[in-house]
C-alpha positions in Angstrom: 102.4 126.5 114.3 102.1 124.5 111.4 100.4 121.2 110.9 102.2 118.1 112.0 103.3 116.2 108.6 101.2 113.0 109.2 102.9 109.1 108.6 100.4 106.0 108.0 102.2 102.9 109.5 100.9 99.8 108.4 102.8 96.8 110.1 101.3 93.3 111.4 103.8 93.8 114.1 102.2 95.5 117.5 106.0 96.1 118.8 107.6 97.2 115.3 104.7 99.0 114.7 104.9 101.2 117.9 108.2 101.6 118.0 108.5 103.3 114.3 105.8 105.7 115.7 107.8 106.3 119.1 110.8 107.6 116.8 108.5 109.1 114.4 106.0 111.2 117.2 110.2 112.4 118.6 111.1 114.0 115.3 107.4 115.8 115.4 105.4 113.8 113.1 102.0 112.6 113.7 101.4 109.0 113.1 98.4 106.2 113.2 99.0 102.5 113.3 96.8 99.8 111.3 97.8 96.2 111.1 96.3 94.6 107.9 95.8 95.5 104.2 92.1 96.9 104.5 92.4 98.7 107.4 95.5 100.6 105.2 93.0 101.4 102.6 90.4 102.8 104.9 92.8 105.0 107.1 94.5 106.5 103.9 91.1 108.0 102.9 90.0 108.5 106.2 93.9 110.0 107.6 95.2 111.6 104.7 98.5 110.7 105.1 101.9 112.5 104.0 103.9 109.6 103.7 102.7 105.5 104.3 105.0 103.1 105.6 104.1 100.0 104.3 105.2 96.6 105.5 104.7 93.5 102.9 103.7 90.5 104.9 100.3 91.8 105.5 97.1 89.5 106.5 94.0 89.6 104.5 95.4 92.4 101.3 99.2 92.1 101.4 101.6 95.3 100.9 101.7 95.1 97.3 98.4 95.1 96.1 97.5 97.9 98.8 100.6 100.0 97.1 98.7 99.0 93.6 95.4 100.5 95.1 96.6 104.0 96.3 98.9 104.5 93.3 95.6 104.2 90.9 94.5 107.5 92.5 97.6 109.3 94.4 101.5 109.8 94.1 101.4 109.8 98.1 104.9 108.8 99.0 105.3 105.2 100.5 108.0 103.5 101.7 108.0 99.4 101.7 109.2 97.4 104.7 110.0 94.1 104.5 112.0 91.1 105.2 112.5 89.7 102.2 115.7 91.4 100.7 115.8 90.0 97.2 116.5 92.5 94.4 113.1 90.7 92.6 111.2 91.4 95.9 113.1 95.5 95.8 112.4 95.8 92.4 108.9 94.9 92.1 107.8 96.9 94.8 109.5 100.3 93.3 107.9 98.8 89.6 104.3 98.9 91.8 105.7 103.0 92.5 107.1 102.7 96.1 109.3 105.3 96.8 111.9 103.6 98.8 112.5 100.1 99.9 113.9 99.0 103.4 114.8 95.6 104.6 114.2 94.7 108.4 115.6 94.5 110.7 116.7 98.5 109.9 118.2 101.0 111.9 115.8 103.7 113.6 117.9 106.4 112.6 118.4 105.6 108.6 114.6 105.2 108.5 113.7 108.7 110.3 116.3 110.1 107.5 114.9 108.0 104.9 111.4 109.3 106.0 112.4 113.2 105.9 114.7 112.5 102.8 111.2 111.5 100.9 109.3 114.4 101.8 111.8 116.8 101.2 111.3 115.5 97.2 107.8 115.3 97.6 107.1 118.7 99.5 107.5 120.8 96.2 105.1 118.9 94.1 102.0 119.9 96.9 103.4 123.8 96.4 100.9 126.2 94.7 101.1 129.5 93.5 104.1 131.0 90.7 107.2 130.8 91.1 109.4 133.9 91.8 110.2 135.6 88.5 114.2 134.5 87.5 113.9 131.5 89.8 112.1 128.7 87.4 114.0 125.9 86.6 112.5 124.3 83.1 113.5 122.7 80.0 112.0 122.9 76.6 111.7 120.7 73.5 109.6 120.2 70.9 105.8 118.4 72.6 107.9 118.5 76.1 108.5 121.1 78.8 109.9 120.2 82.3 109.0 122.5 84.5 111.4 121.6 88.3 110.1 124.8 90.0 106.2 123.6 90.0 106.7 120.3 89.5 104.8 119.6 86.2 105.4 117.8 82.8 103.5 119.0 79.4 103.6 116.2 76.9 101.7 117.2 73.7 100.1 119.8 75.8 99.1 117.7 78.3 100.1 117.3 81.8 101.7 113.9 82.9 101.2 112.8 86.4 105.1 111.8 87.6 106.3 111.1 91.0 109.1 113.8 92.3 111.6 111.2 91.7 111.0 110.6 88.0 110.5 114.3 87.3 114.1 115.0 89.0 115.3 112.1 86.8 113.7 113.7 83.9 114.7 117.0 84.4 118.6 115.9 85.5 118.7 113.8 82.1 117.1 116.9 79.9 119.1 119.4 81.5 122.2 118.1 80.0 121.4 117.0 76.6 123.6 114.3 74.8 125.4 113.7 77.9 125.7 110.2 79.4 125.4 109.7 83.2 126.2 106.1 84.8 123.5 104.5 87.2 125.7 105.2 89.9 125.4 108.7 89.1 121.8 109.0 88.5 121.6 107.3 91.8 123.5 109.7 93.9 122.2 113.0 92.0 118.9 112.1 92.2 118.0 109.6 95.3 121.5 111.2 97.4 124.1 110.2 99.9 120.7 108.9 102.1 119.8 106.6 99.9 121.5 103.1 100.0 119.9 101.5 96.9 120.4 99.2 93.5 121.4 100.8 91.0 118.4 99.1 89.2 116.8 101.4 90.7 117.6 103.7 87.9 116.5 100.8 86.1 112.8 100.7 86.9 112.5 104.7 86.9 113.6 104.9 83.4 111.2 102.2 82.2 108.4 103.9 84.0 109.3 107.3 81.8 109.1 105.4 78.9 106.2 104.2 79.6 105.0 107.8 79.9 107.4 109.9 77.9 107.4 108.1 74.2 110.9 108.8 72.3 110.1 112.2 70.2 111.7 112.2 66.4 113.7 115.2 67.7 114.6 113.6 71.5 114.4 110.2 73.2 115.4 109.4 76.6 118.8 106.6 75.2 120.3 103.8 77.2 123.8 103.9 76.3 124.6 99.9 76.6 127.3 99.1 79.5 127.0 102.7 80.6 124.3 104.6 81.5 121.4 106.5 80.2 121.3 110.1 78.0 118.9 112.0 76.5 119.5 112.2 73.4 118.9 115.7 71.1 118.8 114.2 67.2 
C-alpha cells in the first residue's frame, strides 16, 4: 500500500485543530497537530509534510513569517487559514507563496477538496524519471523552455525553482502566444472550478514570474491594460 500523503496542521485552536485532522485521517491522510509558530518549524523538518495548513493568528512566530521561513528552502504546498478576510490580508499571504487562502469559519468539505485539489498540482513536480516518448508537453523560445511534463523551467540554461501554479500559468500563457486571456480565465484554467478566489490572484502570480522570468527582446510576459495578460512573441 502506498504511503499515507502526510498534512502539518498548525492551528492555536485545540477543537479546530482536531477537527480538520478528524476529516483529514477520513479521506486517508495522515496528519500531526502543533499549536504555535516554532513548533511548525520544528515538525516540518522533523514530519516532512506533503501539504501545511497554516492558521495566521499564531502565538510566539505568527503564520506569516513561518510561511516566509519554509518558502526560503521548500515549495511545500501550504494553505493559510484565517479569520481575517481582507483582500490585503489574501493577498499578502499568496505574495509570502501560500498556495491557497481560506477564511474561517469554512466548510469541512470545500477544505478536504481544496486539500486534494493542491496536491493534485503539486504531485507531478515530486515525479522522477522521463517522460513517455510523444507524451511531453513543452514550449520553446529563445533562453526559455517550459517543460509541463517534468515540471521544470530553463532560463538562460538555468533551472528556475517555480511553484506548480506559476509553471501552469507560464506554460498556459506560452502555449498560446499573442493571445490575451482575462483574469477570470487564467483563474478557472489554472486554479479550477474548486477554487473560489480573487482574481488578484492572477495578480500576484504574474508579478512573482516577473520577478523570475525577465521580459526577453524576442518575448515578454504583457499585461494588456483593462483585460488580461499575454505573452507576447515580438
Amino acid at each position: 500500500m502506498a504511503n499515507k500523503q502526510k498534512i502539518l496542521i498548525v492551528d492555536d485552536d485545540a477543537n479546530i485543530a482536531e477537527l480538520i485532522s478528524l476529516y483529514l485521517t477520513k479521506e486517508c491522510f495522515d496528519t500531526l497537530i502543533v499549536n504555535d509558530g516554532e513548533a511548525a518549524l520544528l515538525a516540518y523538518d522533523s514530519y516532512s509534510p506533503n501539504l501545511i495548513l497554516l492558521d495566521l493568528m499564531l502565538p510566539g512566530i505568527d503564520g506569516y513569517q513561518v510561511c516566509r521561513e519554509i518558502r526560503s528552502k521548500s515549495d511545500t504546498p501550504i494553505i493559510m487559514l484565517s479569520a481575517k478576510g481582507e483582500v490585503f490580508d489574501k493577498v499578502l499571504g499568496l505574495e509570502l507563496g501560500a498556495d491557497d487562502y481560506m477564511e474561517k469559519p469554512f466548510d469541512s468539505k470545500e477544505l478536504v477538496a481544496r486539500v486534494k485539489a493542491v496536491l493534485r498540482r503539486f504531485t507531478p513536480a515530486r515525479q522522477t524519471g522521463p517522460a513517455p516518448s510523444g507524451d511531453a508537453k513543452c514550449v520553446e523560445y529563445p533562453d526559455l523552455v517550459i517543460n509541463l511534463t517534468n515540471y521544470s523551467v530553463m532560463y538562460y540554461g538555468k533551472p528556475v525553482e517555480m511553484p506548480p501554479k506559476e509553471l501552469e500559468l507560464l506554460y498556459f500563457l506560452a502555449s498560446s502566444p499573442n493571445q490575451v486571456f482575462t483574469r477570470e480565465q487564467l483563474l478557472d484554467h489554472i486554479w479550477g472550478y474548486e477554487y473560489i478566489g480573487d482574481t488578484r490572484t492572477v495578480d500576484v502570480h504574474i508579478k512573482r514570474l516577473r520577478e523570475k522570468i525577465k521580459d526577453h527582446h524576442d518575448w515578454c510576459l504583457s499585461t494588456v491594460w483593462g483585460i488580461g495578460y499575454k505573452f507576447e512573441v515580438k
